[in-house]
Chimera marker file (.cmm) of the C-alpha trace (Angstrom):
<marker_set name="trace">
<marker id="1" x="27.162" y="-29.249" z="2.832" r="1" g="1" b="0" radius="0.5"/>
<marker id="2" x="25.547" y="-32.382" z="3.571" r="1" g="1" b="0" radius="0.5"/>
<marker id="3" x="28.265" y="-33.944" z="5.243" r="1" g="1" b="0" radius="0.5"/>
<marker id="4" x="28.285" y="-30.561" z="7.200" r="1" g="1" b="0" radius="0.5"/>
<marker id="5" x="24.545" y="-31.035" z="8.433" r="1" g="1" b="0" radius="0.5"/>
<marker id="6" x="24.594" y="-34.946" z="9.453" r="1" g="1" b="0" radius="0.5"/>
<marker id="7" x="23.287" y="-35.117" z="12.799" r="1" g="1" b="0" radius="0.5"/>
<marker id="8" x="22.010" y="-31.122" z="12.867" r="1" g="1" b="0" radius="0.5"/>
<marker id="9" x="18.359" y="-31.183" z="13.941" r="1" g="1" b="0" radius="0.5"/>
<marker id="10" x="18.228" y="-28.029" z="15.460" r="1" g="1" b="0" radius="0.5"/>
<marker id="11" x="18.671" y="-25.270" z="12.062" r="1" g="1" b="0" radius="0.5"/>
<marker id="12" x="16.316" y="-22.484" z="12.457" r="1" g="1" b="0" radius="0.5"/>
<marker id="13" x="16.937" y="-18.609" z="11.937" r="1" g="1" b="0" radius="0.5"/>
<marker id="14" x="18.387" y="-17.814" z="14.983" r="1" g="1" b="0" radius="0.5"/>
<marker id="15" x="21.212" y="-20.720" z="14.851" r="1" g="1" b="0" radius="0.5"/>
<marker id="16" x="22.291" y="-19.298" z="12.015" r="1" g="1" b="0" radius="0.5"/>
<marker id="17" x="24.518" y="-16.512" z="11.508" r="1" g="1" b="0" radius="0.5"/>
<marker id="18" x="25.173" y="-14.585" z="8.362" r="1" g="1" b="0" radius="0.5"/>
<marker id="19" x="28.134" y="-12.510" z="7.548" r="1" g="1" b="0" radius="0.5"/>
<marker id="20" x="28.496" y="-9.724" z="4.807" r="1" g="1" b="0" radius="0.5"/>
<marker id="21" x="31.128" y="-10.278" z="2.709" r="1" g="1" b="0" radius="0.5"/>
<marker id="22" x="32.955" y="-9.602" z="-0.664" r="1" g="1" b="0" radius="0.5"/>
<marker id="23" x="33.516" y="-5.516" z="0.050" r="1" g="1" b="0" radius="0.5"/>
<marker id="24" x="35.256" y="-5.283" z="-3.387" r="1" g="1" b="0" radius="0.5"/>
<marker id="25" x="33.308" y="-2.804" z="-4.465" r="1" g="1" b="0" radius="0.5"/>
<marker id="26" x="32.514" y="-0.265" z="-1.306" r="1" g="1" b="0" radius="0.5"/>
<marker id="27" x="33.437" y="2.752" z="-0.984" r="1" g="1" b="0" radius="0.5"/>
<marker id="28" x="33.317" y="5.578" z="1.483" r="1" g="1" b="0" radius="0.5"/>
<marker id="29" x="30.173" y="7.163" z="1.614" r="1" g="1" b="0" radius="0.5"/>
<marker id="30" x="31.212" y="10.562" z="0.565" r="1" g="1" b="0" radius="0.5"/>
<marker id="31" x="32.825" y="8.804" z="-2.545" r="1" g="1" b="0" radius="0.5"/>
<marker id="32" x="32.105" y="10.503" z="-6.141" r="1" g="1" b="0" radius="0.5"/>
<marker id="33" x="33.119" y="7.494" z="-7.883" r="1" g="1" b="0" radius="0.5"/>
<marker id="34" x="30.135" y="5.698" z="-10.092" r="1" g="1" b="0" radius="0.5"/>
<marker id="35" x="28.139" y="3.566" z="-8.086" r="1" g="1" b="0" radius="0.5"/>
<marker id="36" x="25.885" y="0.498" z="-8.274" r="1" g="1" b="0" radius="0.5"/>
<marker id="37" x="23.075" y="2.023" z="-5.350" r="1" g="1" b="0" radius="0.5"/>
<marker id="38" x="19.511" y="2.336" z="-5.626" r="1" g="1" b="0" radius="0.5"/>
<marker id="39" x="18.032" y="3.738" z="-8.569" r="1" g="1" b="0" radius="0.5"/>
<marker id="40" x="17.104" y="7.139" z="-6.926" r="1" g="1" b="0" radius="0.5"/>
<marker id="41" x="18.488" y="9.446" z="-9.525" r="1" g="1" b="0" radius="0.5"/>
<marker id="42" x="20.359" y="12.024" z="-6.937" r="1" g="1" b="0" radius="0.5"/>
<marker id="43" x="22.957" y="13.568" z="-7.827" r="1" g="1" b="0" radius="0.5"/>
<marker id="44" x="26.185" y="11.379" z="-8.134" r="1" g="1" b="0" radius="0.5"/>
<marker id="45" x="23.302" y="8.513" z="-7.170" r="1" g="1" b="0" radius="0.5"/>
<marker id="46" x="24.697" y="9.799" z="-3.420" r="1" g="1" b="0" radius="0.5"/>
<marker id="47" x="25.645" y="6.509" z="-1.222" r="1" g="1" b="0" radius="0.5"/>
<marker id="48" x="24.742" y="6.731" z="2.163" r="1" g="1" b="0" radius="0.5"/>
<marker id="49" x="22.398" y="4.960" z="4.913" r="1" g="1" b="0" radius="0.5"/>
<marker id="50" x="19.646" y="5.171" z="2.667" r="1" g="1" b="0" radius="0.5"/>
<marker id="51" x="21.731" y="3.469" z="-0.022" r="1" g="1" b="0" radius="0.5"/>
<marker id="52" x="22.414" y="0.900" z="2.627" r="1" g="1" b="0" radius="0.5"/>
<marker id="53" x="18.403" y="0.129" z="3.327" r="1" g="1" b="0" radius="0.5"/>
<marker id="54" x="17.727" y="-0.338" z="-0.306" r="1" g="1" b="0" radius="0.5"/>
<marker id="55" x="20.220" y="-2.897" z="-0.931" r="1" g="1" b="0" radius="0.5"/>
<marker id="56" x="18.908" y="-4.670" z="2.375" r="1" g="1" b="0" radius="0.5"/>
<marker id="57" x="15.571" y="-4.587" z="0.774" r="1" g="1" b="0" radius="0.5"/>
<marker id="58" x="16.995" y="-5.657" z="-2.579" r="1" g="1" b="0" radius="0.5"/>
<marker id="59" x="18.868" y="-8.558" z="-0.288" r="1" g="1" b="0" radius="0.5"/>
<marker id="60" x="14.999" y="-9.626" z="1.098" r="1" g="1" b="0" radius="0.5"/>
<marker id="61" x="13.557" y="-9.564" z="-2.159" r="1" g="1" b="0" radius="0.5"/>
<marker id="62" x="16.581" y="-12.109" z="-3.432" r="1" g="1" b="0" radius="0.5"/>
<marker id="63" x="16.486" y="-14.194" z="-0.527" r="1" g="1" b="0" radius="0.5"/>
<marker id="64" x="12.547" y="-14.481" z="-0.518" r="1" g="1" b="0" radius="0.5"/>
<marker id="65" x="12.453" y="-15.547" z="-3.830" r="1" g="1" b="0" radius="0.5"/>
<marker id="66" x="15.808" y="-17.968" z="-3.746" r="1" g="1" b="0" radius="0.5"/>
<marker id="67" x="17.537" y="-19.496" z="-7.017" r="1" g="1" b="0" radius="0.5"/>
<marker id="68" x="19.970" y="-16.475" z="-7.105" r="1" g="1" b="0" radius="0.5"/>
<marker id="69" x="17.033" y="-13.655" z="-8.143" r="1" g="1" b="0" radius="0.5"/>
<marker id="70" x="18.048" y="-10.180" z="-8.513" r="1" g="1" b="0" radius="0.5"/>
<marker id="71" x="15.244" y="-8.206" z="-9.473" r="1" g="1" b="0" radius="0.5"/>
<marker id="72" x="16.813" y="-5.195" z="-10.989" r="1" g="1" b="0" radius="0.5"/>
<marker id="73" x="18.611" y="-7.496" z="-13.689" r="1" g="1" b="0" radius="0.5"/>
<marker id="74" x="18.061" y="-5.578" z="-16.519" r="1" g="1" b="0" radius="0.5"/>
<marker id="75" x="17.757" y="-7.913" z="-19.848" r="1" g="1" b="0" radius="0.5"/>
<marker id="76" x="20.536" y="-5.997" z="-21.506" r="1" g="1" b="0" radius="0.5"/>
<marker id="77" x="24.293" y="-6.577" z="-21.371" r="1" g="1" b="0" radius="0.5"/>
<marker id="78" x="25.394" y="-3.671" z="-18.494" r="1" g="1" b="0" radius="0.5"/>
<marker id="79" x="27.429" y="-1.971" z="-21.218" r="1" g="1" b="0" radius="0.5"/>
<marker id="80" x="24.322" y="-1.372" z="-23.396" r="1" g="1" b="0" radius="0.5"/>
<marker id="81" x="23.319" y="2.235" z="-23.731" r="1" g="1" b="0" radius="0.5"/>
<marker id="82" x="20.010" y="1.385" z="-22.409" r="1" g="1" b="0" radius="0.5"/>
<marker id="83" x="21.118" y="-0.284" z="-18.862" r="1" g="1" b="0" radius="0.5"/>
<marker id="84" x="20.468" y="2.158" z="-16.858" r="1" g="1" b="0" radius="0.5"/>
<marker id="85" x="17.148" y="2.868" z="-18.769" r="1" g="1" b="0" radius="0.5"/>
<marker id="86" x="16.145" y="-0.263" z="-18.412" r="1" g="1" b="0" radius="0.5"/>
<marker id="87" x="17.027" y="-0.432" z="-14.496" r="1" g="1" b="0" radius="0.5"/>
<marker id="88" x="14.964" y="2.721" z="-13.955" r="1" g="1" b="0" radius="0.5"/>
<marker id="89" x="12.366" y="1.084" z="-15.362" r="1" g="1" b="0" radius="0.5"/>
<marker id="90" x="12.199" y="-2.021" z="-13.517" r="1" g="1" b="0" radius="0.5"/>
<marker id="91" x="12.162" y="-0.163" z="-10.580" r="1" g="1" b="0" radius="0.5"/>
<marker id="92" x="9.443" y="1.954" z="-11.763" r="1" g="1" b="0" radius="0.5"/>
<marker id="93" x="7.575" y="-1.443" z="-12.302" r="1" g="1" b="0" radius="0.5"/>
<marker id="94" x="8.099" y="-2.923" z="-8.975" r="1" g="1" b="0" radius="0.5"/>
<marker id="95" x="8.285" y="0.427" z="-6.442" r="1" g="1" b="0" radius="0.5"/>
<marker id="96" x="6.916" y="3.508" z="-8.223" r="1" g="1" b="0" radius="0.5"/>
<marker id="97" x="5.671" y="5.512" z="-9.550" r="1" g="1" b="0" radius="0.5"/>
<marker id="98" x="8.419" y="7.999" z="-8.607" r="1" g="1" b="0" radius="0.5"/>
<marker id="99" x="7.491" y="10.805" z="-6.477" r="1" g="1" b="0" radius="0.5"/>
<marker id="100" x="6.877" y="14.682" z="-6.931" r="1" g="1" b="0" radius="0.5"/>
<marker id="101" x="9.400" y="15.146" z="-4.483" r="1" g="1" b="0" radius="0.5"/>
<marker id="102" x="12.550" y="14.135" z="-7.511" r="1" g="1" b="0" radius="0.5"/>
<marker id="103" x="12.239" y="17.551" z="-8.992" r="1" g="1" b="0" radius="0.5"/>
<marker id="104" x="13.763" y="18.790" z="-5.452" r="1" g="1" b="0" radius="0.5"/>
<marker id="105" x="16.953" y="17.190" z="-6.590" r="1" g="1" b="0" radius="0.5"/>
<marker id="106" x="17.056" y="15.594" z="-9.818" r="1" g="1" b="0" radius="0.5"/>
<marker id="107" x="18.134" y="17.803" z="-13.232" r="1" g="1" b="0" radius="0.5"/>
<marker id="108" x="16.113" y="18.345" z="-15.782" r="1" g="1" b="0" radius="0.5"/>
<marker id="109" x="17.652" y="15.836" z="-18.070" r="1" g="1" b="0" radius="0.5"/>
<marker id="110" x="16.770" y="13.087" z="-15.260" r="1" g="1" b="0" radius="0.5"/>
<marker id="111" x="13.323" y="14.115" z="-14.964" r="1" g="1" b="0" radius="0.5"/>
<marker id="112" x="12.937" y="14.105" z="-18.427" r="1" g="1" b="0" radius="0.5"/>
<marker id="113" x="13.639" y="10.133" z="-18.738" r="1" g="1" b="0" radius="0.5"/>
<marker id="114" x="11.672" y="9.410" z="-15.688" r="1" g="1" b="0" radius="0.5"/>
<marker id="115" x="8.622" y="11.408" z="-17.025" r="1" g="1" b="0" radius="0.5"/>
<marker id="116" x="9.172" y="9.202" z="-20.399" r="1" g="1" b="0" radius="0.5"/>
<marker id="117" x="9.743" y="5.937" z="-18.280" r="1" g="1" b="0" radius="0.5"/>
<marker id="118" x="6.322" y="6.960" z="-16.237" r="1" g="1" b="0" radius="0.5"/>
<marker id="119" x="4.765" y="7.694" z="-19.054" r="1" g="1" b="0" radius="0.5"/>
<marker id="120" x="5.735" y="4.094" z="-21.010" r="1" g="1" b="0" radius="0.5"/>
<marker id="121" x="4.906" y="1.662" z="-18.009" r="1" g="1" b="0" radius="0.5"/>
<marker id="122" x="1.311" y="0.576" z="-19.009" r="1" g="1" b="0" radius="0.5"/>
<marker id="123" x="-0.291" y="0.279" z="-15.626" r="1" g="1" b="0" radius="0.5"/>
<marker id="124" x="-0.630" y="-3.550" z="-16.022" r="1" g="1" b="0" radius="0.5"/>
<marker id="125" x="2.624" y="-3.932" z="-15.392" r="1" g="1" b="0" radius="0.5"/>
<marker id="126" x="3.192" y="-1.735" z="-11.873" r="1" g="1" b="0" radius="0.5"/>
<marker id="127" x="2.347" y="-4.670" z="-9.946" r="1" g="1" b="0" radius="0.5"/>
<marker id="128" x="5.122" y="-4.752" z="-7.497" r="1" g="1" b="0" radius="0.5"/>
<marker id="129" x="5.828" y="-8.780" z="-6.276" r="1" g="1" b="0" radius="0.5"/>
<marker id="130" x="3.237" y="-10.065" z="-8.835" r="1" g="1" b="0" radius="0.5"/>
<marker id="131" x="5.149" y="-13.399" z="-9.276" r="1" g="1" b="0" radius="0.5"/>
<marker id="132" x="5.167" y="-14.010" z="-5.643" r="1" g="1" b="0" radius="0.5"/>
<marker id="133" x="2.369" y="-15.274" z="-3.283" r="1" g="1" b="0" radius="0.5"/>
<marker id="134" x="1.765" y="-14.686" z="0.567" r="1" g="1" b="0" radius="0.5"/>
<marker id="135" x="4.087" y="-17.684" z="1.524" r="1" g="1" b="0" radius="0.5"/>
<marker id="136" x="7.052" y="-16.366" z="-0.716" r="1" g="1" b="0" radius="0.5"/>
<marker id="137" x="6.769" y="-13.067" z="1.144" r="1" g="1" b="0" radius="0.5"/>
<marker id="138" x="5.212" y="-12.037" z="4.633" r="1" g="1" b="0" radius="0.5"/>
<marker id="139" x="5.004" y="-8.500" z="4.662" r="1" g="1" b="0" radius="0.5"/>
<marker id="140" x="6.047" y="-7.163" z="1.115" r="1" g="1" b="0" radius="0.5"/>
<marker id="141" x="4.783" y="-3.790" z="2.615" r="1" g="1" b="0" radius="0.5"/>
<marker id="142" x="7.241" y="-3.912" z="5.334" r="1" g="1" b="0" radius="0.5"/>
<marker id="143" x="9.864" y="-5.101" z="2.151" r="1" g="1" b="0" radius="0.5"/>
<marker id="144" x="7.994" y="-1.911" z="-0.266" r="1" g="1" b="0" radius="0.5"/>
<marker id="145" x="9.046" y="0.778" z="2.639" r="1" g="1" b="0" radius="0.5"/>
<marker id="146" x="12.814" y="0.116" z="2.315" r="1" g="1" b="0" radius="0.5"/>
<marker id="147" x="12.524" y="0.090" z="-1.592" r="1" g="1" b="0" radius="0.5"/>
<marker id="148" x="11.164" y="3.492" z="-1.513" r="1" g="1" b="0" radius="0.5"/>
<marker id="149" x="12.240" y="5.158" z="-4.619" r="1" g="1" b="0" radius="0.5"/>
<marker id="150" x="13.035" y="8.721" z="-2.647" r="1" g="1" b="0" radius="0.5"/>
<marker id="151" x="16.059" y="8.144" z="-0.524" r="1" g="1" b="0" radius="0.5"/>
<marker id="152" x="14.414" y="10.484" z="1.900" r="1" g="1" b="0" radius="0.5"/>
<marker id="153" x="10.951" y="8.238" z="2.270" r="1" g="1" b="0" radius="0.5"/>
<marker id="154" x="13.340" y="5.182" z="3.352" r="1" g="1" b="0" radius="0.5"/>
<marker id="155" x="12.984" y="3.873" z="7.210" r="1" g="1" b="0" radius="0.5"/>
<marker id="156" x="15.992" y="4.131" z="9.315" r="1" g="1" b="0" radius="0.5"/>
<marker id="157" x="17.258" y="0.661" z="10.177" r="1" g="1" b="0" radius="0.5"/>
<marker id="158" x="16.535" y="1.466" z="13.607" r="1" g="1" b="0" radius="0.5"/>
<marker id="159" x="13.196" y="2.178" z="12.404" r="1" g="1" b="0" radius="0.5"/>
<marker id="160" x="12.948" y="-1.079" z="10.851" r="1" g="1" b="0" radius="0.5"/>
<marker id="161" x="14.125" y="-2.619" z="14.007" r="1" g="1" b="0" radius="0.5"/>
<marker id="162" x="11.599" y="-0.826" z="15.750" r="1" g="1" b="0" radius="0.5"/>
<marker id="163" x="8.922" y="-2.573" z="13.698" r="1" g="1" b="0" radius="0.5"/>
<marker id="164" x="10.043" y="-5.953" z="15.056" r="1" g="1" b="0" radius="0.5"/>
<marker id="165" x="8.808" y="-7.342" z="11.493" r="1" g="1" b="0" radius="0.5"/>
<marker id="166" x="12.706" y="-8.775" z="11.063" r="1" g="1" b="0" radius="0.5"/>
<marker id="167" x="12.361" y="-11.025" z="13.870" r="1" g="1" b="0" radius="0.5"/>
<marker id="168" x="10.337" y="-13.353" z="11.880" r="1" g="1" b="0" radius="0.5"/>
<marker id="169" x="12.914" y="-14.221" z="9.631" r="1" g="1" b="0" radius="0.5"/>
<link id1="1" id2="2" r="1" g="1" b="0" radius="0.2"/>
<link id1="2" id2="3" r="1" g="1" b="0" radius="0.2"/>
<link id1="3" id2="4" r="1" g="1" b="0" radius="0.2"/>
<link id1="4" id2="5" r="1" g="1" b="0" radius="0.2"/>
<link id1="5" id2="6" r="1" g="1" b="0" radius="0.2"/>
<link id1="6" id2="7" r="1" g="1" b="0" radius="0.2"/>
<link id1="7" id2="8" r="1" g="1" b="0" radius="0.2"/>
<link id1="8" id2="9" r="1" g="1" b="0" radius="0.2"/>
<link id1="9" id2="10" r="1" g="1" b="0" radius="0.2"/>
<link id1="10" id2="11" r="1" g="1" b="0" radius="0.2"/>
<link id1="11" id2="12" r="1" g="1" b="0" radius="0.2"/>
<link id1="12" id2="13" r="1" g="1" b="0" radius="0.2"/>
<link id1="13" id2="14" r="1" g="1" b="0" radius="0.2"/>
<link id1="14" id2="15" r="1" g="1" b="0" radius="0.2"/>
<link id1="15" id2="16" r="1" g="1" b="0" radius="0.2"/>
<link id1="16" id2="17" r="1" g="1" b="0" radius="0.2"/>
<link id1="17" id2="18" r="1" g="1" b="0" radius="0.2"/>
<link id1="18" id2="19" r="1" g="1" b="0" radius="0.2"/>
<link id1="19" id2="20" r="1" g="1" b="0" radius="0.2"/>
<link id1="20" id2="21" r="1" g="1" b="0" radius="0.2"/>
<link id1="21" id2="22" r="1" g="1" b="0" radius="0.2"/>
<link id1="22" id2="23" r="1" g="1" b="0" radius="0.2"/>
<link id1="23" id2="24" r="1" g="1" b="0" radius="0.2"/>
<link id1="24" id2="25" r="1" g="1" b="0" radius="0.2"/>
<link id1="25" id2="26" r="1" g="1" b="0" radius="0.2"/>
<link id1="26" id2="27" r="1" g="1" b="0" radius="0.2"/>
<link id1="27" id2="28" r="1" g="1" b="0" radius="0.2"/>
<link id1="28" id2="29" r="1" g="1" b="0" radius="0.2"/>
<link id1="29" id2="30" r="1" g="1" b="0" radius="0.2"/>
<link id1="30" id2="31" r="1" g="1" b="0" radius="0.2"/>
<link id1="31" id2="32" r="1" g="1" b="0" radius="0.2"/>
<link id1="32" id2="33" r="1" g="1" b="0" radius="0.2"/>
<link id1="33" id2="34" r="1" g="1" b="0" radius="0.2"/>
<link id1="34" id2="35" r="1" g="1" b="0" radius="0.2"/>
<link id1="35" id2="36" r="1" g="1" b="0" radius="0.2"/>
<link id1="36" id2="37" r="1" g="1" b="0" radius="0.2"/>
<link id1="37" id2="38" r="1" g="1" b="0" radius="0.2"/>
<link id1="38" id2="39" r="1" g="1" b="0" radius="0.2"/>
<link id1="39" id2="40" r="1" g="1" b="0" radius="0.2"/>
<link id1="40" id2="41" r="1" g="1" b="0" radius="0.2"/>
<link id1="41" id2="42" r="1" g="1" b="0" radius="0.2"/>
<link id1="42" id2="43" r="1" g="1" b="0" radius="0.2"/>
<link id1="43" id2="44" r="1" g="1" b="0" radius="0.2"/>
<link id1="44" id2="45" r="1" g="1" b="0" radius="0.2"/>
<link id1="45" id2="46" r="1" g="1" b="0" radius="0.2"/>
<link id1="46" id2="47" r="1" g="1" b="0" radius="0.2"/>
<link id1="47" id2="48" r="1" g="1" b="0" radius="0.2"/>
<link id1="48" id2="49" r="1" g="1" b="0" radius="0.2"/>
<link id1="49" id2="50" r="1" g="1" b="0" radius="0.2"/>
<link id1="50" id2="51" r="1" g="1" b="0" radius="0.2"/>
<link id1="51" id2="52" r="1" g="1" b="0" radius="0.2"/>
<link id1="52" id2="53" r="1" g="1" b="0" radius="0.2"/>
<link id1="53" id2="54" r="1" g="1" b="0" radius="0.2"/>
<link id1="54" id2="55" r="1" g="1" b="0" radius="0.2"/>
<link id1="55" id2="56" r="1" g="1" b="0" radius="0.2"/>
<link id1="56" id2="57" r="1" g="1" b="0" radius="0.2"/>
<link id1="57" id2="58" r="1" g="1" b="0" radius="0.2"/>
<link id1="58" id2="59" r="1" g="1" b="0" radius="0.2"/>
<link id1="59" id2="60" r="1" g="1" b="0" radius="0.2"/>
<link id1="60" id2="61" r="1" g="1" b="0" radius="0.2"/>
<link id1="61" id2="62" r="1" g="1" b="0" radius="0.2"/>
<link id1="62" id2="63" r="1" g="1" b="0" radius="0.2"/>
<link id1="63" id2="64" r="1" g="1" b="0" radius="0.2"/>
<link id1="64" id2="65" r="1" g="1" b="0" radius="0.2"/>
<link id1="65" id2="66" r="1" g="1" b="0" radius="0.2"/>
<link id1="66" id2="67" r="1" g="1" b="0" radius="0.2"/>
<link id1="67" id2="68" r="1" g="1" b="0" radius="0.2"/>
<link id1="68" id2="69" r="1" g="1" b="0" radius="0.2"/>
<link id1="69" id2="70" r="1" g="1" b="0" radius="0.2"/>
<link id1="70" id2="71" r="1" g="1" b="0" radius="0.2"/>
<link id1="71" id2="72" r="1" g="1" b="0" radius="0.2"/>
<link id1="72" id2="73" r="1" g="1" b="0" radius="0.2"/>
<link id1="73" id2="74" r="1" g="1" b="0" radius="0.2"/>
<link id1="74" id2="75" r="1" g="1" b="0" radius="0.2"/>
<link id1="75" id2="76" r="1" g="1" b="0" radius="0.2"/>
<link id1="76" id2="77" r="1" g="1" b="0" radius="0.2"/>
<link id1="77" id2="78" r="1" g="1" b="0" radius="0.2"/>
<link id1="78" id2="79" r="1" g="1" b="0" radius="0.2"/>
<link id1="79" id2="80" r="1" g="1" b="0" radius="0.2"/>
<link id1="80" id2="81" r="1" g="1" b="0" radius="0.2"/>
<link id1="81" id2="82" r="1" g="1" b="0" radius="0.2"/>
<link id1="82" id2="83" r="1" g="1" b="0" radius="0.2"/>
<link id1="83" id2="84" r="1" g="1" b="0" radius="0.2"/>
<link id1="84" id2="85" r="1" g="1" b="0" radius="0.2"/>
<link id1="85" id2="86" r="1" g="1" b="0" radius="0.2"/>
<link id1="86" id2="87" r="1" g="1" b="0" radius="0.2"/>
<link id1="87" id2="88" r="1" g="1" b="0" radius="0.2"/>
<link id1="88" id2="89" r="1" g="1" b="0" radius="0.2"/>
<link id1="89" id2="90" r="1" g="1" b="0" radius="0.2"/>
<link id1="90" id2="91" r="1" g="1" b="0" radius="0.2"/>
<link id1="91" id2="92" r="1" g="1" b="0" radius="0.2"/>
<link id1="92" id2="93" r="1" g="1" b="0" radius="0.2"/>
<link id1="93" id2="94" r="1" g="1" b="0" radius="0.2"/>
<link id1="94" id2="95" r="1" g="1" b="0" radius="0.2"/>
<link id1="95" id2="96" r="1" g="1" b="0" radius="0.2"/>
<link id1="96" id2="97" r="1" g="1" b="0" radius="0.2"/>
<link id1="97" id2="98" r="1" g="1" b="0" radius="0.2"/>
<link id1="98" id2="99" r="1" g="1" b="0" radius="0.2"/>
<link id1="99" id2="100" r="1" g="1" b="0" radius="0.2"/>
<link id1="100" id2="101" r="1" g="1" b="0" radius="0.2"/>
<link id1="101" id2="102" r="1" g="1" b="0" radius="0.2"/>
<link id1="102" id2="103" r="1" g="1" b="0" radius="0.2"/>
<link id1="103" id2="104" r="1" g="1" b="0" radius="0.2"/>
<link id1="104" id2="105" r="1" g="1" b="0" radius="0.2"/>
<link id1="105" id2="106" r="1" g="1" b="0" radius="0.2"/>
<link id1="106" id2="107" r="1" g="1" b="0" radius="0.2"/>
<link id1="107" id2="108" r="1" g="1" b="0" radius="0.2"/>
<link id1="108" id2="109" r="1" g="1" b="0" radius="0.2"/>
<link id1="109" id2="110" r="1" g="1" b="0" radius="0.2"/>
<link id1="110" id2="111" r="1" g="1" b="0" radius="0.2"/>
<link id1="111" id2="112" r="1" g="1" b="0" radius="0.2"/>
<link id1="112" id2="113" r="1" g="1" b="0" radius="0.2"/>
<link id1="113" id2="114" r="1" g="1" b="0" radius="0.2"/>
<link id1="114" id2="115" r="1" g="1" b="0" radius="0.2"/>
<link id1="115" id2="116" r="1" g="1" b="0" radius="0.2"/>
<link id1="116" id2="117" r="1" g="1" b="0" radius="0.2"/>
<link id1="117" id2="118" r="1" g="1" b="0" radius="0.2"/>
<link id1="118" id2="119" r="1" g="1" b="0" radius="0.2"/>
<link id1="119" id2="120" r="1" g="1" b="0" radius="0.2"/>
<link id1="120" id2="121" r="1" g="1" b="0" radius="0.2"/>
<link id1="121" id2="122" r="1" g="1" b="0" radius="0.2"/>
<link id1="122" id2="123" r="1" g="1" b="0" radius="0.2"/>
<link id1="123" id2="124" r="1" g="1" b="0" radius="0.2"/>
<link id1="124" id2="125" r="1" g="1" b="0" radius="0.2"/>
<link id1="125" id2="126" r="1" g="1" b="0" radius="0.2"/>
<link id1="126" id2="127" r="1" g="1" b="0" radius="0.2"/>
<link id1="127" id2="128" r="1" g="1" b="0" radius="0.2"/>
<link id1="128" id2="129" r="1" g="1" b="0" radius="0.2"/>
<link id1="129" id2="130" r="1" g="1" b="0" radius="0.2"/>
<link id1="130" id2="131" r="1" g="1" b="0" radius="0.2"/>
<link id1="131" id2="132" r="1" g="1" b="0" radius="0.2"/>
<link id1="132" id2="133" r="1" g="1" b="0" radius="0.2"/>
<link id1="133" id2="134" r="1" g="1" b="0" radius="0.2"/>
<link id1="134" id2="135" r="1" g="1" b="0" radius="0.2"/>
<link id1="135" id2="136" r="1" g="1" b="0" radius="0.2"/>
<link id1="136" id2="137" r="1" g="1" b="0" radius="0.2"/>
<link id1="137" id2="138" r="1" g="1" b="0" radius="0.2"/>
<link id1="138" id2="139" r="1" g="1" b="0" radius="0.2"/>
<link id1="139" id2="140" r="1" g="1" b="0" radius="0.2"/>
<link id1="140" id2="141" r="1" g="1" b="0" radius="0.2"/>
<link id1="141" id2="142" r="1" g="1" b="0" radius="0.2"/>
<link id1="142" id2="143" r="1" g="1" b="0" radius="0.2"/>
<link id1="143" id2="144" r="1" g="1" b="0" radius="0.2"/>
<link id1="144" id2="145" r="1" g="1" b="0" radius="0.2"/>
<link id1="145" id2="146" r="1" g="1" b="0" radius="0.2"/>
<link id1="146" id2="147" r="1" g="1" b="0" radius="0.2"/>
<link id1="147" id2="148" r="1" g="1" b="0" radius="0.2"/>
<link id1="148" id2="149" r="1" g="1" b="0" radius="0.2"/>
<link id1="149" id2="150" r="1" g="1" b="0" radius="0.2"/>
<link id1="150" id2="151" r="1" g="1" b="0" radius="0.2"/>
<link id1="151" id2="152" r="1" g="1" b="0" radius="0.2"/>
<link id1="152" id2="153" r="1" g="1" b="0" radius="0.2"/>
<link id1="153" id2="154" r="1" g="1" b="0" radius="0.2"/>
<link id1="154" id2="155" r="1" g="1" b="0" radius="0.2"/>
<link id1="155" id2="156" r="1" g="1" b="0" radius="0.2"/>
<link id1="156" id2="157" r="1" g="1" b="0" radius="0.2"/>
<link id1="157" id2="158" r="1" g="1" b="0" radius="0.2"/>
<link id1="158" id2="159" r="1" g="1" b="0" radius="0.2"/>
<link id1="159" id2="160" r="1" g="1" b="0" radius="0.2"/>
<link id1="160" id2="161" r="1" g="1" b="0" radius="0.2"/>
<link id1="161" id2="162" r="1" g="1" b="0" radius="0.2"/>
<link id1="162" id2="163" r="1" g="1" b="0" radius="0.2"/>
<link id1="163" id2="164" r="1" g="1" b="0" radius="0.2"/>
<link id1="164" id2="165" r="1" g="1" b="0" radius="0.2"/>
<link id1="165" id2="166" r="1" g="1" b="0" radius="0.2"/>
<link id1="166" id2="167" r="1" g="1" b="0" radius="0.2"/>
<link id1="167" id2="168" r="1" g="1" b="0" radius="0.2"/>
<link id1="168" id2="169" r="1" g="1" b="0" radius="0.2"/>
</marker_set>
């Protein structure tokens, strides 16, 4: 890479173009198959462009905070009964609490573990970027609207266009 850069004295955001890559795992949207999406708890967790705005957000949060970061690492092995507990929970941590709203489309089983995982999140720890200060992240609220737990409370990327908050990066 350094070889690459000798001589480059003009790198800022908008000389630099990112592409999306490594589709292995998409799927068409109307796909039943088992997912990795946002933690919403609809049924099938139901991919779509809501889907696609949390794992932008998720994408921010990572690239914010550098050194390969992925917030919703749970500290289990993915095969562990508890992963998806323990997922739930981290995002109750960072983005809840999880709105009224879930009984709309969740089953009872589902709200039943996010009543528990509400119930066993001592309030110390919902503090949502608490590792991070102002430099690490502009405008974590702009960030907190696309990692809206509801599918249905997420912007549109449009929307987030619209904000012109992006254009800082």
């Amino acid at each position: 890479m350094r070889h690459l850069l000798t001589g480059v004295v003009d790198i800022k955001p908008s000389n630099v173009d990112v592409q999306l890559a490594d589709f292995g795992s998409s799927v068409h949207m109307d796909s039943l198959h088992a997912q990795h999406g946002d933690p919403s708890g609809t049924p099938s967790n139901a991919m779509g462009p809501a889907t696609d705005i949390w794992s932008f957000g998720a994408m921010l949060i990572s690239l914010s905070m550098g050194d390969g970061f992925y917030i919703f690492k749970p500290d289990v092995p993915a095969d562990h009964d508890e992963d998806d507990l323990r997922i739930l929970m981290k995002s109750h941590r960072c983005f809840g609490p999880f709105s009224e709203s879930y009984e709309e489309f969740a089953d009872q089983q589902r709200l039943a573990v996010l009543v528990w995982v509400m119930q066993n999140s001592p309030p110390e720890t919902l503090r949502p970027f608490h590792l991070t200060t102002s430099q690490e992240i502009y405008q974590e609220d702009k960030v907190l609207r696309a990692m809206k737990l509801d599918p249905r409370d997420r912007p549109s990327a449009r929307q987030l266009l619209e904000d012109g908050w992006l254009h800082q990066f």
